[in-house]
C-alpha positions in Angstrom: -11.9 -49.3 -9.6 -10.0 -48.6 -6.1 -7.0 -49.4 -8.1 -7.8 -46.9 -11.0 -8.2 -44.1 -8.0 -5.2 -44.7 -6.5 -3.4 -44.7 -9.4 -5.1 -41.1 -10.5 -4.1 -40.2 -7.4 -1.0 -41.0 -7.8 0.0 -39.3 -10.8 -2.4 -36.4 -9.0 0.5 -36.3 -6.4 3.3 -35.9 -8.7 2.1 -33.6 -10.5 1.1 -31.3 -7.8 5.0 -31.2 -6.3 6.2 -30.9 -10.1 4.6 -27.8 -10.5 5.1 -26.6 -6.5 9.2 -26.8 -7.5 8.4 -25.1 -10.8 6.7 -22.3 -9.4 9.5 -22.1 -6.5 12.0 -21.9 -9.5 9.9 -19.2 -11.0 9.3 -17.0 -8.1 12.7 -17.6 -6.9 14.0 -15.9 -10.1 11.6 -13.1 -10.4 12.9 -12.3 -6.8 16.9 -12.1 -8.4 15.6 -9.7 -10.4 13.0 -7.5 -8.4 13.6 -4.1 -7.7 13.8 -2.2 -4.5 10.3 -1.0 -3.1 9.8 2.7 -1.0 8.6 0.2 2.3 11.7 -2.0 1.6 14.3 0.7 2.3 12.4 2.1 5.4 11.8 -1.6 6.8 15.1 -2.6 6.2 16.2 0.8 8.5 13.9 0.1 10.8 14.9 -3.7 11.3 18.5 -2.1 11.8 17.8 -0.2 14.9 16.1 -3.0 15.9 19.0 -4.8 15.6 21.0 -2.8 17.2 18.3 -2.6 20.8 19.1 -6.4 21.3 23.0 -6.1 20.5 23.1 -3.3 22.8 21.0 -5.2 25.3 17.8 -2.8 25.3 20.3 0.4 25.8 20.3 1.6 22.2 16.4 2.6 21.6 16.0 4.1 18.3 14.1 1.7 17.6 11.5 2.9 20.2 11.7 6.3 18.5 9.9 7.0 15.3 7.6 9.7 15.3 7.4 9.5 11.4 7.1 6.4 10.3 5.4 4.5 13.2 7.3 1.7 12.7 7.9 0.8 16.5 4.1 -0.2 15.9 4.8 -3.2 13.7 6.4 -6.3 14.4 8.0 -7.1 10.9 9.6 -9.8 12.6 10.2 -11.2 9.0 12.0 -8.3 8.2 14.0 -8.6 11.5 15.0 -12.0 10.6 16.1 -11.4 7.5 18.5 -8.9 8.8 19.7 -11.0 11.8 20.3 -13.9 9.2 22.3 -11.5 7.5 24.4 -9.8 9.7 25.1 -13.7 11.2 26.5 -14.6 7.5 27.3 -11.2 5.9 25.5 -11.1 3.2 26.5 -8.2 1.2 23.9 -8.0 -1.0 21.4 -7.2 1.2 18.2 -6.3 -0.6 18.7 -9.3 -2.8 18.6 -11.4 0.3 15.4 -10.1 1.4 13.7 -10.7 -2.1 15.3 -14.1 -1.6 13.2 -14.8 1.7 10.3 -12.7 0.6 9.9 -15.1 -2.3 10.4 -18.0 -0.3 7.7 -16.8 2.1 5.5 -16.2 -1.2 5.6 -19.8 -2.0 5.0 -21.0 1.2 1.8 -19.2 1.7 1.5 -21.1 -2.2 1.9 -24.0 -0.7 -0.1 -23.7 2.7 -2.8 -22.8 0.6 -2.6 -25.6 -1.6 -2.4 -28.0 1.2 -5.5 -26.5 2.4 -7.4 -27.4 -1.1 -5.9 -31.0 -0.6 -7.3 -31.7 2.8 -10.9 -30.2 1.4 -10.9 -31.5 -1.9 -8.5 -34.0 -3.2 -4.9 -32.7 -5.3 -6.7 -31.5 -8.0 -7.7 -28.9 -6.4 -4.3 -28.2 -4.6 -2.9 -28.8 -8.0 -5.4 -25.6 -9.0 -4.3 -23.7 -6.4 -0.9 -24.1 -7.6 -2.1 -23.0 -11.5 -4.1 -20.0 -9.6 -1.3 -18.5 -8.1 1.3 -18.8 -10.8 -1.5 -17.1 -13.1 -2.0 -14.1 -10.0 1.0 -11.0 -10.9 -0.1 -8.9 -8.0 0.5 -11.5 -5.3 3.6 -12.5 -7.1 4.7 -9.1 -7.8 4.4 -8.2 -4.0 6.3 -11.8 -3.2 9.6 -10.6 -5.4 10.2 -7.7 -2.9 7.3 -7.2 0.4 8.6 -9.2 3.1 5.7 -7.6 5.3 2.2 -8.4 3.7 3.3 -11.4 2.3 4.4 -12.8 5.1 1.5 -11.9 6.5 -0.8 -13.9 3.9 1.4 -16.7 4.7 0.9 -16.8 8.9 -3.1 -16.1 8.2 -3.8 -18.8 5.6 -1.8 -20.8 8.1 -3.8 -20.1 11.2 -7.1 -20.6 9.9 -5.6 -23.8 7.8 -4.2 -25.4 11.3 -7.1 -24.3 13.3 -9.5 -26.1 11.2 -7.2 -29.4 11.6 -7.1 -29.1 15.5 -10.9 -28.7 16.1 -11.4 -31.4 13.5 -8.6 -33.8 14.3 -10.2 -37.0 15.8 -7.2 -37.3 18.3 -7.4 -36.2 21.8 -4.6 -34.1 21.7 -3.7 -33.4 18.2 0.2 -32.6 19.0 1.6 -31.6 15.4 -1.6 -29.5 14.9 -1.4 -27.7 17.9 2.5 -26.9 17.3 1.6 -25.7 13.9 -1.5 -23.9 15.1 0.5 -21.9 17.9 3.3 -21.2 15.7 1.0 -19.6 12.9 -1.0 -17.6 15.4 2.5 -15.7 17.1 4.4 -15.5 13.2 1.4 -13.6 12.5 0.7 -11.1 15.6 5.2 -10.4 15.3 4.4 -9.0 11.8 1.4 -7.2 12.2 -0.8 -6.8 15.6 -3.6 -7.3 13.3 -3.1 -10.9 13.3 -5.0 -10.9 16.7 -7.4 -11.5 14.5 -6.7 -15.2 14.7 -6.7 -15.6 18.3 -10.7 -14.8 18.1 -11.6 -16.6 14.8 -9.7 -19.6 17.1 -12.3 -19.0 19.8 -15.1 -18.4 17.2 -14.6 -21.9 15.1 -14.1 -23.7 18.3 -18.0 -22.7 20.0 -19.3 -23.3 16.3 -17.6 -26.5 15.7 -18.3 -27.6 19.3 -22.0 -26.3 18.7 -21.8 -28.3 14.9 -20.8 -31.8 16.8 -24.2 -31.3 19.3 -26.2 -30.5 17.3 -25.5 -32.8 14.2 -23.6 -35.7 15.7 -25.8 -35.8 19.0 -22.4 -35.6 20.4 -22.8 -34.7 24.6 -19.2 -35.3 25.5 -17.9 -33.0 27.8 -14.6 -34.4 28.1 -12.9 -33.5 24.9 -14.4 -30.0 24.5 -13.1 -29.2 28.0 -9.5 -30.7 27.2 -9.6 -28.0 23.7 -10.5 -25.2 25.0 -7.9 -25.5 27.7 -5.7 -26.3 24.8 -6.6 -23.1 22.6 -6.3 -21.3 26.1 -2.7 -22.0 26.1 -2.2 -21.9 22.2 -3.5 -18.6 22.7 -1.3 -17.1 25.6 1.7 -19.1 24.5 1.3 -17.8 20.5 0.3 -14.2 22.0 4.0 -13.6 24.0 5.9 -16.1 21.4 5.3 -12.9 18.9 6.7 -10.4 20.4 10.2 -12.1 20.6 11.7 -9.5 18.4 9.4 -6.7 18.9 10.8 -3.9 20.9 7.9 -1.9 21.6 5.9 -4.8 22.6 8.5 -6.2 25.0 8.2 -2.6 26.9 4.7 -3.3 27.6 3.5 -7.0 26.5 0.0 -6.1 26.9 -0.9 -2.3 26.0 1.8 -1.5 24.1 0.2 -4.5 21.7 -3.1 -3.6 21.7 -2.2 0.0 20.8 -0.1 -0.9 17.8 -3.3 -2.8 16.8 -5.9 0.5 17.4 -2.8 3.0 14.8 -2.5 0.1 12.4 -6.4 -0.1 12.2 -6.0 3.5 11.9 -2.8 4.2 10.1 -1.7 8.0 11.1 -0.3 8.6 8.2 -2.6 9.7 5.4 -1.1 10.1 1.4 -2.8 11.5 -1.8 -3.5 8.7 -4.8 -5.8 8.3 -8.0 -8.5 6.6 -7.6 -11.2 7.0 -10.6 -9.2 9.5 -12.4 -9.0 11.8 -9.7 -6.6 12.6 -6.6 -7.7 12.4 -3.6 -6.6 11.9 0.4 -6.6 8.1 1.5 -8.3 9.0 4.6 -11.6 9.9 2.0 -11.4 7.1 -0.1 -14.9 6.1 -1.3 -16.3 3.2 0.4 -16.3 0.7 -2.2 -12.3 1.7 -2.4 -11.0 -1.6 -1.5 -13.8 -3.7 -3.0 -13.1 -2.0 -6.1 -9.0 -2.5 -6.3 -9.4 -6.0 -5.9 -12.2 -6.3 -8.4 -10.3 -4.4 -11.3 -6.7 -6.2 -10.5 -7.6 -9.6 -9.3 -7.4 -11.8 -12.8 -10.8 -12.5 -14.1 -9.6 -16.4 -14.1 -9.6 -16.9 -10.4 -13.0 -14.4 -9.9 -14.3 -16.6 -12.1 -13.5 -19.8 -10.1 -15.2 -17.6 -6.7 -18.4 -17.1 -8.9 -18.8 -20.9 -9.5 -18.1 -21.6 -5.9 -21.2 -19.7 -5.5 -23.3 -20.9 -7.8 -22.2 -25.1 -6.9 -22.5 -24.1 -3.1 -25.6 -27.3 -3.1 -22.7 -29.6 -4.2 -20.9 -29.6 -0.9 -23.1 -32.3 0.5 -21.1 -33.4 3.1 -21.8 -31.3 6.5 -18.7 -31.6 8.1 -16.6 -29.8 5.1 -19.7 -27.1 4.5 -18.9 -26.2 7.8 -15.0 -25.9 6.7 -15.6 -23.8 4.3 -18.3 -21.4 5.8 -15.6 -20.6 8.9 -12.6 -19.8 5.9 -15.4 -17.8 4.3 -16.1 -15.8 7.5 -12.2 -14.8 7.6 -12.4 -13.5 4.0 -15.9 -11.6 4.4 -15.3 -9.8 8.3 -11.8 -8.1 7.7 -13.5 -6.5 4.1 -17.1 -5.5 6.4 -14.8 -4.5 9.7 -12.6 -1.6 7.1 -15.3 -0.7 5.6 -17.7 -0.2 9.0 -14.5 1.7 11.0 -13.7 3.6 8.3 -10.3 2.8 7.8 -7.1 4.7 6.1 -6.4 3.0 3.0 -4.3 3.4 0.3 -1.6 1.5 -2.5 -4.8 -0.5 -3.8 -5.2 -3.0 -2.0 -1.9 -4.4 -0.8 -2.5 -3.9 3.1 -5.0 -6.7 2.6 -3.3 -9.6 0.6 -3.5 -11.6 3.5 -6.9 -12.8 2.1 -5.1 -13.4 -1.3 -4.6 -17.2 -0.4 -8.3 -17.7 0.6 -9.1 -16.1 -2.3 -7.5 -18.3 -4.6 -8.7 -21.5 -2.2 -12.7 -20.7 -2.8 -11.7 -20.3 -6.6 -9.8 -23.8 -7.2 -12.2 -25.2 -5.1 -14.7 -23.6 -7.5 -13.5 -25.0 -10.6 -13.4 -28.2 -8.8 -17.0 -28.2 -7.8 -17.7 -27.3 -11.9 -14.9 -30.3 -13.5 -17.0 -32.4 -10.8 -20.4 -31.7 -11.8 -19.6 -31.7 -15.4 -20.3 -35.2 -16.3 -19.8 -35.0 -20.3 -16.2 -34.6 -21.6 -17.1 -31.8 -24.4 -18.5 -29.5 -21.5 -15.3 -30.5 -19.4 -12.6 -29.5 -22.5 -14.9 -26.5 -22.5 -13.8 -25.6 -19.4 -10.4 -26.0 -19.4 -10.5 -23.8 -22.7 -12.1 -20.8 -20.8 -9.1 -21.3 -17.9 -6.8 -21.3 -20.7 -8.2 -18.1 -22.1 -8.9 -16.5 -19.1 -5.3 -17.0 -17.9 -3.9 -15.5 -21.4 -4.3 -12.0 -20.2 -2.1 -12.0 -16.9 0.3 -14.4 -18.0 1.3 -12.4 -21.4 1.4 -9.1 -18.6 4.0 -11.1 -16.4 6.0 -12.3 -19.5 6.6 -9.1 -20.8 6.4 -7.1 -17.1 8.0 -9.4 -14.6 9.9 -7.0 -12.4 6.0 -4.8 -12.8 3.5 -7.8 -12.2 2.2 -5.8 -8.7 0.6 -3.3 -10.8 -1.2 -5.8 -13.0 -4.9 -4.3 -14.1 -7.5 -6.7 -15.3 -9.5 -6.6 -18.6 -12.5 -4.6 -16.9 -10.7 -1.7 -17.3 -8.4 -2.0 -20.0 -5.6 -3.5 -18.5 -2.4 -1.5 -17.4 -2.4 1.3 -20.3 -6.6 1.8 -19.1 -5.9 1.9 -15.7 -2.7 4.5 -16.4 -4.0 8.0 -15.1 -7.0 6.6 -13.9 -5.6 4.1 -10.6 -1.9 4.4 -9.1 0.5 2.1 -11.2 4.2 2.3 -9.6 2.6 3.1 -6.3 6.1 1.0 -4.5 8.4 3.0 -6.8 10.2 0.1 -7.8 10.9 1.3 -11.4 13.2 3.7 -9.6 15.4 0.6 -9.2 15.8 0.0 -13.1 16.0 3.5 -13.7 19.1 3.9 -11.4 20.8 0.8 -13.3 20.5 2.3 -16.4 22.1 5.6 -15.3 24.4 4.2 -13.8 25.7 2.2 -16.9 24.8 5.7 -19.1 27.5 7.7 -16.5 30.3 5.2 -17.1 30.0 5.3 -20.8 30.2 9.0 -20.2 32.5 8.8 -18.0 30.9 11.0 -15.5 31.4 9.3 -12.2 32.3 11.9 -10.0 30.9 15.3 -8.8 27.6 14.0 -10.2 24.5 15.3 -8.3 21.7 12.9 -8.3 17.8 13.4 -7.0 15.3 11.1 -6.8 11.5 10.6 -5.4 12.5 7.3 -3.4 16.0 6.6 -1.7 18.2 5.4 -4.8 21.2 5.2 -2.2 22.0 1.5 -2.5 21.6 1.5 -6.0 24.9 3.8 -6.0 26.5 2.3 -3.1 29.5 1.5 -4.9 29.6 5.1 -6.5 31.5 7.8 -4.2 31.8 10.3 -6.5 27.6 10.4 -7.0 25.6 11.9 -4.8 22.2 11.0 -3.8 19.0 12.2 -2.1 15.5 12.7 -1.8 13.5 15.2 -3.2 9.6 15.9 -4.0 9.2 16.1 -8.2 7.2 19.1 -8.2 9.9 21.0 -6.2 12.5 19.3 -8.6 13.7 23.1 -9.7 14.1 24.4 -6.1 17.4 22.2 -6.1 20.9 21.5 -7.5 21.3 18.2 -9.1 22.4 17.3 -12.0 20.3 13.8 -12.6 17.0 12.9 -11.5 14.9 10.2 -11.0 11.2 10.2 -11.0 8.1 8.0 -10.9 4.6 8.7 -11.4 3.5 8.6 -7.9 2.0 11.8 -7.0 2.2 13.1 -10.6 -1.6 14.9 -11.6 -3.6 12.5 -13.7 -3.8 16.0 -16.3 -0.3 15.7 -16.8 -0.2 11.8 -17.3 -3.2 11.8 -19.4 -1.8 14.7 -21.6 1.3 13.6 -21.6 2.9 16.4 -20.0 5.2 13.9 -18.2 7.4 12.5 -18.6 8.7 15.8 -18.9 11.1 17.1 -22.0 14.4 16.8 -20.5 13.6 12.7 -20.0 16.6 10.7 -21.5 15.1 7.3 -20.2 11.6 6.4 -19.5 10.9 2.6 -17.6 7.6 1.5 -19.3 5.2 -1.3 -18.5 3.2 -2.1 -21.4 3.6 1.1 -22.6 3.2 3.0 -20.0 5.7 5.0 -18.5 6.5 4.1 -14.6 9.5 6.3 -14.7 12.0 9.3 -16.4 16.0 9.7 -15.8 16.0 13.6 -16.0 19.1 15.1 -17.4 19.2 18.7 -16.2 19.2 21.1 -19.2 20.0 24.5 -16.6 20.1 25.7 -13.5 18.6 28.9 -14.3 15.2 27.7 -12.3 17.4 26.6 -9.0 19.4 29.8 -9.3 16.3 31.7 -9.3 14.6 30.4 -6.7 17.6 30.3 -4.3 17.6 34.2 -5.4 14.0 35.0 -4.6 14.9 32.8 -1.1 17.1 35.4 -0.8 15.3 38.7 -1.6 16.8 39.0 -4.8 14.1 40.0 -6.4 15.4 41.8 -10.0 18.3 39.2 -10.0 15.7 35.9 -9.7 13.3 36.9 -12.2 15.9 37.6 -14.4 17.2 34.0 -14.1 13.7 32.5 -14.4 13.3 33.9 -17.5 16.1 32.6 -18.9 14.9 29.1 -16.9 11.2 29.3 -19.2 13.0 30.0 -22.2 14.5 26.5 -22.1 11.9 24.9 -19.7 8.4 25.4 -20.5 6.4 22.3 -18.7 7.5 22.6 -14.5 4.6 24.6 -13.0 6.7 25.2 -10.0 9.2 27.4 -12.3 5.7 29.2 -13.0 4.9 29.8 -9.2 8.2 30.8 -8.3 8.6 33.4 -11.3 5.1 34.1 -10.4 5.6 35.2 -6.7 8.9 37.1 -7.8 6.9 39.3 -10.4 4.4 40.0 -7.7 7.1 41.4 -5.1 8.6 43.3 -7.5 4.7 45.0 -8.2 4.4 43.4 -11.3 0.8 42.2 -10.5 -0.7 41.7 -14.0 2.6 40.2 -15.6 2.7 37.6 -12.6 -0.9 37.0 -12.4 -0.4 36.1 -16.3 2.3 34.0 -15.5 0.6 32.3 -12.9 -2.1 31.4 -15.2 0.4 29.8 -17.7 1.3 26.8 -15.1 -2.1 26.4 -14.7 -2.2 25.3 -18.2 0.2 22.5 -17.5 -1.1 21.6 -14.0 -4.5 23.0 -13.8 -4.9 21.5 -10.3 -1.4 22.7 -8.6 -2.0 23.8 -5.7 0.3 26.5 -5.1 -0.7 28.4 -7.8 -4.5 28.6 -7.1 -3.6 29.6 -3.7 -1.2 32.7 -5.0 -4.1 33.3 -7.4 -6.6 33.7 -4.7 -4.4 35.7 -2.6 -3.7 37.9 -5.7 -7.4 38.4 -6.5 -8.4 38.8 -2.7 -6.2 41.5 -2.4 -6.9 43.5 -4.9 -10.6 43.2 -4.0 -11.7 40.8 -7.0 -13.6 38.6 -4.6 -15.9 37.1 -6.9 -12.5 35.5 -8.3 -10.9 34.7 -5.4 -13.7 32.2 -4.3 -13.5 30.9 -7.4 -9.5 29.7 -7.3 -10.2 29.0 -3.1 -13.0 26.8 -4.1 -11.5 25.4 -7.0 -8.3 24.5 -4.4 -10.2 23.1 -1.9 -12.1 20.8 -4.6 -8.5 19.5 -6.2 -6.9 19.4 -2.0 -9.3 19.4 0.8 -6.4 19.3 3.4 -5.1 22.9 2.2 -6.3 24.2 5.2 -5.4 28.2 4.7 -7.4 28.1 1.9 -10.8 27.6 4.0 -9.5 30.5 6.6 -8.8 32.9 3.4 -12.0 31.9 1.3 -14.3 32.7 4.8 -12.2 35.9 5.2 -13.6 36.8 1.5 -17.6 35.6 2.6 -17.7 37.0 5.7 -18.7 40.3 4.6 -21.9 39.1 2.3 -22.5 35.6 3.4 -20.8 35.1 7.6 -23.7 32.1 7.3 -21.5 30.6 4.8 -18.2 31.4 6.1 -18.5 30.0 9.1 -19.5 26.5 7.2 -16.6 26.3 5.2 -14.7 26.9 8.3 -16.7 24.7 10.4 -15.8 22.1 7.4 -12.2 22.7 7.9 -12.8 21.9 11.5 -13.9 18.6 11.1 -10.9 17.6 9.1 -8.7 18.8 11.2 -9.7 20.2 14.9 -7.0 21.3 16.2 -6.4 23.9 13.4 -6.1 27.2 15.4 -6.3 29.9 12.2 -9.6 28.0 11.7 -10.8 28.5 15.2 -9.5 32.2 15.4 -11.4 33.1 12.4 -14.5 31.7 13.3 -14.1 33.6 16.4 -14.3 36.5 14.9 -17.2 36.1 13.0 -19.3 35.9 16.5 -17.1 39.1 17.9 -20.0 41.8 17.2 -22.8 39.8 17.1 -22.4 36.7 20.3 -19.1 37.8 21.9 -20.1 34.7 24.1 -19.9 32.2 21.3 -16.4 33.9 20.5 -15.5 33.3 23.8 -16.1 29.8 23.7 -13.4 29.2 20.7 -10.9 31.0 22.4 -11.4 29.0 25.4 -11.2 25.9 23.0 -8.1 27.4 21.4 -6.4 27.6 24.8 -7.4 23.8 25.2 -5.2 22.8 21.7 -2.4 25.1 23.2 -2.4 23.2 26.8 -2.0 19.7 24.9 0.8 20.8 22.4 2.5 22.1 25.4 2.6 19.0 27.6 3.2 17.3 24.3 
């Protein structure tokens, strides 16, 4: 019988590295062919400057410098070697390098995962893990092209895997463990401060191990407790300054300058607009169950599956030692989801901030379906099983095989897959359509022969993809002000695109001559531009032109009937020109292809407000501030209209805007003023305030 074991084990072995080279073949390839995500390009510049402050010996410190991006915050020492490794052997193509190592990272977070289910439950269920994984598109779509969270995965599922080993280890000084253990702990801190988070789950599993052993194995021992925690003192404080090896901003200050990138990364400054449920709203005010929900409706039903039966066979794991085991990993999957959702975090791009618990993930659901196969003694109910894997891994695998370069924006059965989730969830959220787009106009302008003098726009830096292209000009622009420049091509996504429009099919828009699609659904439109009428306008109306610009945006609607911002802008011009009715009839007709632009219900409002149609104008300022609760004028004007029949209400809605954003002195001003008759000392007291803001953007 020993025999027949080792011989299943055995053949267990092989087949667990067979299919670890497969799936390092497979994501390997998918990496060759990945495009070029929005965090990629600004990474990659960031990890230049960085560069560039240890060439230059600390003197050169744009790196210390980013006021937009916050990037000095994060370590990305990933992203930092990859560029060191490639300025040492000048690689040319240097974004197919970095998917290179980011799928390389990808498969070692794979593989540390899997060696994890080995040392709990045998290589069957490392050889599960392996299955899981190649069956998972959104962690293998964010290993073609993220070298920042998927790194990250890899140095967590690392720390908690090697910290487990050292406090169980029956050596003394577990040497190869405690290597492993400090190495895992600093790789993760260098990418993201977050990975702190390690140091005290260290601390944690060593006072409940060490209470475990007392308490179950009678063990009083002082000796070897002492010796570990002196150990994981040193791990600690070793790991802790390892990390910051090619971090600027930590080297300035090792200790604060550390601990601060950890308080903006818990809560990211920046805040961005998304869908979420069919409707647009500001990351900062995402609903609670946000995060729980993103992973629910794009994690494959196959490996929630396995986490339910992990559940439900939690009796089976008899033995003490490994329960333990596997309530510490649990804790490190349950705290970071309860921590976001008690601080209230900024979150945003579904979940991909938190695929660090990916690997976990996937270990609880192998060993899952382990528990099951195990507890399944009859052979009809164990084919059974293997059927529903089967089935259950159909629907992500046919996604991948048809979406490879797409597999990030993978959506689950529970809401209709990809072509459900389109208008209703953010799809292309990393714009990396844009890079497919930009390879197929490029091949369309050499057939055409229009290489030079060409003008091209897009919603994400396309300027790699056109590295090799003098003659065509590139840069950034925002789609809904696509008419407010010159270009001659454009290339879009549907990030920041109304869910009206999408769901209507308003856009792509008309003058698409290539749309990228992912199971039907369209990621992204090549633009050809059909006139400049709308540009010419616009710049004339910048100008004052007033009789010259709606004259051109006449001409622009009779060829372009679907850009709201052509709409607006001939809009505003009939107004100047006291062509109130005509404009505010105009202004009405972009509504009817974005009825939640912005721009327009703001002029609409002003329009009515002025010419004393209040009732209306709360309507469009209300009606605003329902579609974009960060349009802050629009509070100040909609009090300005209530103050004279309801001041109680006025001053809520500007009290509201106030607790948004506090420092917003139009806000403050107007309020003041509606205590200037009635409690001039209340008035008093928000101009004193406002003098406060002023003091502080002064010694800003």
């Amino acid at each position: 019988m020993t025999a027949l074991k080792m011989m299943n084990q055995g053949k267990s072995k092989y087949l667990f590295w067979l299919l670890s080279v497969l799936l390092l073949f497979f994501m390997l390839y998918a990496g060759r062919i990945a495009g070029i995500n929005c965090d990629e390009v600004l990474h990659y510049n960031h990890s230049l400057a960085v560069y560039d402050y240890f060439a230059s010996d600390g003197k050169d410190q744009s790196a210390l410098n980013t006021p937009e991006t916050f990037l000095k915050y994060y370590g990305q020492s990933y992203d930092n070697l990859a560029t060191i490794l490639a300025k040492w052997f000048n690689v040319e193509d240097i974004y197919q390098f970095r998917h290179l190592m980011s799928s390389v990272s990808g498969w070692l977070a794979v593989m540390m995962t899997a060696f994890f289910a080995v040392w709990l439950e045998g290589y069957g269920a490392g050889i599960l893990v392996i299955l899981l994984f190649a069956v998972s598109p959104t962690f293998l779509g964010h290993s073609q092209n993220n070298l920042k969270d998927i790194p990250f995965a890899l140095a967590y599922i690392s720390g908690i895997y090697f910290s487990l080993r050292f406090l169980s280890s029956r050596k003394m000084i577990p040497v190869w463990e405690s290597l492993l253990l400090m190495l895992s702990i600093a790789f993760c801190i260098s990418i993201r401060a977050g990975g702190l988070l390690l140091i005290c789950y260290l601390f944690l599993f060593y006072f409940s191990w060490s209470l475990f052993k007392y308490v179950k194995k009678k063990d009083r021992s002082l000796s070897e407790p002492a010796v570990r925690f002196v150990m994981l003192v040193l791990i600690s404080v070793t790991a802790y300054f390892l990390s910051m090896l090619l971090w600027p901003y930590a080297l300035q200050d090792p200790l604060r300058n550390v601990l601060e990138s950890y308080r903006k990364m818990a809560h990211f400054p920046a805040t961005f607009r998304q869908i979420f449920e069919g409707k647009v709203e500001w990351s900062d005010y995402m609903p609670w169950y946000y995060l729980i929900k993103s992973m629910i409706i794009t994690i494959p039903l196959i490996v929630t599956s396995g986490l339910l039966f992990n559940v439900l066979l939690f009796r089976h794991k008899s033995d003490p030692e490994k329960l333990l085991k596997y309530i510490l990993t649990a804790f490190t999957l349950i705290f970071p989801l309860i921590f976001v959702l008690l601080i209230r975090s900024n979150l945003y791009s579904s979940w991909r901030q938190f695929l660090f618990l990916y690997p976990g993930i996937v270990l609880f659901s192998a060993t899952g379906y382990t528990l099951l196969l195990r507890s399944v003694k009859n052979n009809y109910l164990k084919t059974a099983v293997a059927v529903i894997i089967i089935v259950l891994s159909v629907h992500p695998v046919r996604f991948m095989s048809s979406n490879l370069r797409y597999s990030y924006i993978y959506y689950n059965q529970l809401v209709g897959g990809l072509a459900g989730a389109y208008s209703n969830y953010e799809t292309d959220y990393y714009y990396v359509s844009q890079t497919e787009a930009s390879e197929w106009l490029i091949n369309y302008l050499k057939e055409k022969g229009k290489t030079e003098n060409v003008k091209i726009k897009a919603t994400y830096s396309v300027n790699w993809m056109f590295r090799n292209y003098p003659g065509i000009e590139t840069s950034y622009f925002r789609n809904e002000e696509r008419s407010m420049h010159d270009w001659d091509y454009a290339i879009v996504t549907n990030r920041y695109i109304s869910p009206y429009q999408l769901k209507n099919k308003i856009w792509p828009p008309k003058n698409t001559i290539y749309t990228v699609n992912a199971d039907g659904v369209p990621l992204c439109a090549v633009l050809e531009r059909r006139t400049k009428s709308d540009y010419y306008g616009y710049e004339a109306l910048r100008s004052g032109k007033i009789k010259e610009a709606t004259g051109y945006f006449e001409d622009a609607l009779s060829k372009i009937d679907d850009d709201e911002m052509i709409f607006y802008n001939f809009g505003a011009a009939l107004y100047q020109d006291g062509q109130h009715w005509k404009a505010d009839s105009v202004l009405k007709k972009g509504l009817e292809i974005n009825p939640d632009f912005d721009l327009i219900l703001m002029y609409l409002g002003n329009i009515a407000k002025s010419e004393g149609r209040n009732d209306e104008a709360v309507y469009y300022y209300e009606r605003l501030l329902n579609v974009n609760r960060k349009y802050f004028d629009a509070y100040v004007e909609l009090a300005g209209v209530l103050k004279g029949s309801d001041v109680v209400r006025a001053r809520q809605v500007l009290r509201t805007c106030l607790e948004i954003n506090p420092g917003y002195k139009q806000a403050i001003i107007a309020l003041a003023e509606t205590y200037t008759d009635t409690n001039p000392e209340i008035a008093e007291k928000y101009i004193e305030l406002l003098k406060t803001i002023d003091n502080k953007n002064q010694k800003r």
